[in-house]
C-alpha positions as CSV (number, residue, x, y, z in Angstrom):
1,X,42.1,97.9,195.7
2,X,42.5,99.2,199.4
3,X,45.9,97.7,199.9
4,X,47.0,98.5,196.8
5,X,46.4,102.3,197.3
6,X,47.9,101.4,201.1
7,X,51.2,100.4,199.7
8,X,51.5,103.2,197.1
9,X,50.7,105.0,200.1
10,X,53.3,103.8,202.4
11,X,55.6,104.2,199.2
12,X,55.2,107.8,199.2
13,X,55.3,108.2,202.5
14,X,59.1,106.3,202.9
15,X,60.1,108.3,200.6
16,X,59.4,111.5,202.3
17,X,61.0,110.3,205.3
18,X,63.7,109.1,203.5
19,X,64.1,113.0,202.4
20,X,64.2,114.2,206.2
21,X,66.8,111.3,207.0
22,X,68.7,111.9,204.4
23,X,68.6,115.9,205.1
24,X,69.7,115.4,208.8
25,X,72.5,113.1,208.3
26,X,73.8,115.7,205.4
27,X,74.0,118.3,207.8
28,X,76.3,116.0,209.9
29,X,80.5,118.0,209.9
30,X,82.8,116.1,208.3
31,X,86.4,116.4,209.1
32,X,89.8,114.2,208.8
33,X,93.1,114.3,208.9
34,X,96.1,112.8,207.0
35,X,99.9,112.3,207.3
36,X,101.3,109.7,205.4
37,X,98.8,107.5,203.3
38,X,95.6,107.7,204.8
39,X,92.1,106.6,203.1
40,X,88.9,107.1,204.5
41,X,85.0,106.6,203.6
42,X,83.3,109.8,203.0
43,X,79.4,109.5,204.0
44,X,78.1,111.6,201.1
45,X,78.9,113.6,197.9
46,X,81.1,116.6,199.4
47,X,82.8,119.6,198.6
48,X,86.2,119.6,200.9
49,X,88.5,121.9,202.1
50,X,92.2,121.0,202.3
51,X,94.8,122.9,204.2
52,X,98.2,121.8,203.9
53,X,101.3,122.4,206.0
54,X,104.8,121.0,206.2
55,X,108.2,121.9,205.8
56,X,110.2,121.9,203.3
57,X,109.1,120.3,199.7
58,X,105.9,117.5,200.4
59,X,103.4,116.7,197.5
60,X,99.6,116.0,198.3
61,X,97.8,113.4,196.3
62,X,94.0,113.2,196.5
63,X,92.9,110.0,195.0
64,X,89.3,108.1,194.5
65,X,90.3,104.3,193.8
66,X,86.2,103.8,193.1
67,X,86.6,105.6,189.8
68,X,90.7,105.5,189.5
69,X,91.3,108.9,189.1
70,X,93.5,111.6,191.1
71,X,91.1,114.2,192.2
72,X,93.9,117.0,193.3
73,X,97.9,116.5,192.8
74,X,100.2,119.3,193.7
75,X,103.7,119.5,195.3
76,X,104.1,122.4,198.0
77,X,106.5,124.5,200.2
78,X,105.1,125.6,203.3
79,X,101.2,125.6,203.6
80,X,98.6,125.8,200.9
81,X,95.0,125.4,200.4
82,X,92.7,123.5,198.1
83,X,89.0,122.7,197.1
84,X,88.0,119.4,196.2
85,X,84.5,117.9,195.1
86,X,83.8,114.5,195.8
87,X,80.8,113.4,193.3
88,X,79.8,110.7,195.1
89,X,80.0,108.6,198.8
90,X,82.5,106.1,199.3
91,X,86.6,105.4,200.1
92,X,89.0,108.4,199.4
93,X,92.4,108.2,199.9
94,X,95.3,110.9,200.3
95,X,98.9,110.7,200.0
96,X,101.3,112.8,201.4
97,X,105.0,112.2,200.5
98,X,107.4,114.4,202.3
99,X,110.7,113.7,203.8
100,X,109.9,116.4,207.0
101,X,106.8,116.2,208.7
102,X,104.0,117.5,206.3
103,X,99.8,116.8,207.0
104,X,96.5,117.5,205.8
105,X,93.6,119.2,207.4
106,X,90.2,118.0,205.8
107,X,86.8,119.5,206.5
108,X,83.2,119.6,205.1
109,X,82.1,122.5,203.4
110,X,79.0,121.2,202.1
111,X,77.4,118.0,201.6
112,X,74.7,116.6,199.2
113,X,73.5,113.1,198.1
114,X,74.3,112.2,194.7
115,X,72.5,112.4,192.1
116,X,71.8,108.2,191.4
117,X,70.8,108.4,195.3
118,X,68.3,112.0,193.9
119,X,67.4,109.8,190.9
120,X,66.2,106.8,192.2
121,X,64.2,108.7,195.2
122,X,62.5,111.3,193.1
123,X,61.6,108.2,190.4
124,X,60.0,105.6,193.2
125,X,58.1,108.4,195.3
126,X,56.9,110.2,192.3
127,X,55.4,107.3,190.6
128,X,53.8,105.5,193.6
129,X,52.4,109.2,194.4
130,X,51.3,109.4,191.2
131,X,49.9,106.1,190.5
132,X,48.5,107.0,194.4
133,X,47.0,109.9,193.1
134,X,45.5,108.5,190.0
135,X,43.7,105.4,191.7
136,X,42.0,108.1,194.3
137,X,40.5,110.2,191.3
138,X,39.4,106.9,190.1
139,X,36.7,105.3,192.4
């Protein structure tokens, strides 16, 4: 009965740690930069800022190949801004097309783990603390 309440202990207690890891490496900056095709992994769900600048005409294409879909298409003149929230962690990609030189500017405006990552934290910790909890009222 010991090591059982030991584990569901330990259990518990990784998942609180897990919280502070997870916390510190969310608060990491996040910043790229694209001209051309240029696809990179994002660490965490984000909400990005892009700011665009080229001359002449240049389209930007924001694209997730995990899901298949394009999460920002537009085609500029001159600079321009955009918001973009990334729902989960994982490859991105970004296109630019111009014939004169055009690029992207990405940064970090907030981070925060997704919600399978929330999910499947909250439901291990909270049941082996629970369970925890219930074998300690029950000597």
């Amino acid at each position: 009965m010991r090591l059982i309440r030991l584990i569901l202990f330990l259990v518990a207690a990784f998942t609180l740690v897990a919280f502070a890891v997870q916390h510190a490496e969310l608060s990491k900056p996040y910043s790229d930069f694209a001209v051309g095709t240029s696809c990179s992994v994002v660490p965490s769900a984000r909400v990005l800022v892009l700011n665009m600048n080229g001359q002449g005409n240049y389209s930007v294409t924001f694209y997730d190949p995990v899901e298949g879909r394009v999460l920002y298409s537009s085609t500029l003149f001159g600079s321009g801004g955009a918001i973009v929230t990334l729902n989960h962690s994982g490859p991105y990609c970004v296109v630019v097309s111009s014939e004169a030189p055009a690029s992207v500017a990405i940064s970090g405006r907030g981070s925060y783990p997704s919600s399978r990552a929330l999910s499947i934290e909250y439901l291990v910790g909270g049941t082996s603390a629970l369970l925890f909890a219930l074998l300690g009222v029950r000597r």
